[in-house]
C-alpha positions as a Markdown table, in Angstrom:
| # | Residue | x | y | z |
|---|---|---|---|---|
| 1 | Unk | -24.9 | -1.7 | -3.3 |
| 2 | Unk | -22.0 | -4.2 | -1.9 |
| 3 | Unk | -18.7 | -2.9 | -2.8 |
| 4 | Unk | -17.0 | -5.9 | -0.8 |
| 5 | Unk | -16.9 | -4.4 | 2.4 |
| 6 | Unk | -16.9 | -6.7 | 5.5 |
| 7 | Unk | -17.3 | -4.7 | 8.1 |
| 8 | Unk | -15.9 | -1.3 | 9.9 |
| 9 | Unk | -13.0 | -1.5 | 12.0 |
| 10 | Unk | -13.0 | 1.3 | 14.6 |
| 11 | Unk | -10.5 | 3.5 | 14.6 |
| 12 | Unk | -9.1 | 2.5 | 18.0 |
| 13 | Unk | -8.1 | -0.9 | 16.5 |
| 14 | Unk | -6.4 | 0.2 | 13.9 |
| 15 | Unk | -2.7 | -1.1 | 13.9 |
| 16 | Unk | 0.4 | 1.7 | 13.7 |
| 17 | Unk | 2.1 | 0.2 | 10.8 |
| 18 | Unk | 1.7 | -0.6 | 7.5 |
| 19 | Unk | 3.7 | -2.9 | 4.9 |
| 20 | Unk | 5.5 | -1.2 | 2.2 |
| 21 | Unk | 7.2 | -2.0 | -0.9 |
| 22 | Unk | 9.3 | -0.2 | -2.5 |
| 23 | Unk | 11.8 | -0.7 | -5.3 |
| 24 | Unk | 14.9 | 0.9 | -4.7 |
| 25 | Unk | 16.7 | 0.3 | -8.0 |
| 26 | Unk | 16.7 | -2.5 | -10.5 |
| 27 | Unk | 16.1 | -5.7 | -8.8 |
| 28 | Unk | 15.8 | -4.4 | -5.6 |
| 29 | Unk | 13.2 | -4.3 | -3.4 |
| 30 | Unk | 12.4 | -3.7 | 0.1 |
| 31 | Unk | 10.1 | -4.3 | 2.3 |
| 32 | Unk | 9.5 | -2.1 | 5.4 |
| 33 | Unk | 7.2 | -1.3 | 8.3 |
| 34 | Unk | 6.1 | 2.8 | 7.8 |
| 35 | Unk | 4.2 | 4.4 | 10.3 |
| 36 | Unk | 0.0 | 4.5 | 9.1 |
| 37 | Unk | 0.0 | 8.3 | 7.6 |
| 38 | Unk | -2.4 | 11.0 | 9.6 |
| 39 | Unk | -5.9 | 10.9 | 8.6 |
| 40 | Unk | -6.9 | 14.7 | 7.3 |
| 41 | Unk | -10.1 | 16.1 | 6.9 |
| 42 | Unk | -11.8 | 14.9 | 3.8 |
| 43 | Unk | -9.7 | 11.8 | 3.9 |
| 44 | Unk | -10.6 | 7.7 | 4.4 |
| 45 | Unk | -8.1 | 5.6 | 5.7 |
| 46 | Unk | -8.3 | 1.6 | 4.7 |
| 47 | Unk | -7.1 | -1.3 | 4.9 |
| 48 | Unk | -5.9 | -3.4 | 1.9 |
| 49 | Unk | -6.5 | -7.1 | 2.3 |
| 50 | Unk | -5.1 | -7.7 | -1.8 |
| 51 | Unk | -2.6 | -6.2 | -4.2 |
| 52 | Unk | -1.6 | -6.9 | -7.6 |
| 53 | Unk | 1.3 | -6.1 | -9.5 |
| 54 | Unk | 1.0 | -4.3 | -13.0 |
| 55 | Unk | 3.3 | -4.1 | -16.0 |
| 56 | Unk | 4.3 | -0.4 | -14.9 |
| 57 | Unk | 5.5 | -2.4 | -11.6 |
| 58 | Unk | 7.2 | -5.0 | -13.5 |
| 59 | Unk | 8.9 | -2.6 | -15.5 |
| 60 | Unk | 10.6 | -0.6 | -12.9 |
| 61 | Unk | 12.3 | -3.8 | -11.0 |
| 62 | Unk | 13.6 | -4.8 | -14.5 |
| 63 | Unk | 14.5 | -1.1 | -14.7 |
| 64 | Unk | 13.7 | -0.6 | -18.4 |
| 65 | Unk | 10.5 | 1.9 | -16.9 |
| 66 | Unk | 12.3 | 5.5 | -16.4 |
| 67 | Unk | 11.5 | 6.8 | -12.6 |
């Protein structure tokens, strides 16, 4: 099976940071650089080449979602 996968990046390459986004109240969002989290026992680490945006998403920057 071919789940998309490219290719492995070793670990060594890996970059520090990540892009974040986070809404911090109605209408406002930031985006950051946050440190990649620690990778635990048990635990993958990947990298996201896509995102999309749901209604949930869309909700909470028009802030009529409760969070």
């Amino acid at each position: 099976m071919n789940f998309g996968l490219q290719r492995t990046i070793p670990f060594r390459t890996l970059p520090t940071l990540m892009k974040t986004l986070t809404c911090l109240e109605p209408g406002r969002l930031i985006l950051e650089d946050k440190p990649l989290p620690a990778i635990q026992d048990g635990h993958a680490l990947i990298r996201i080449d896509q995102v999309g945006v749901c209604g949930t998403d869309l909700h909470a920057w028009e802030g009529t979602q409760p969070y």
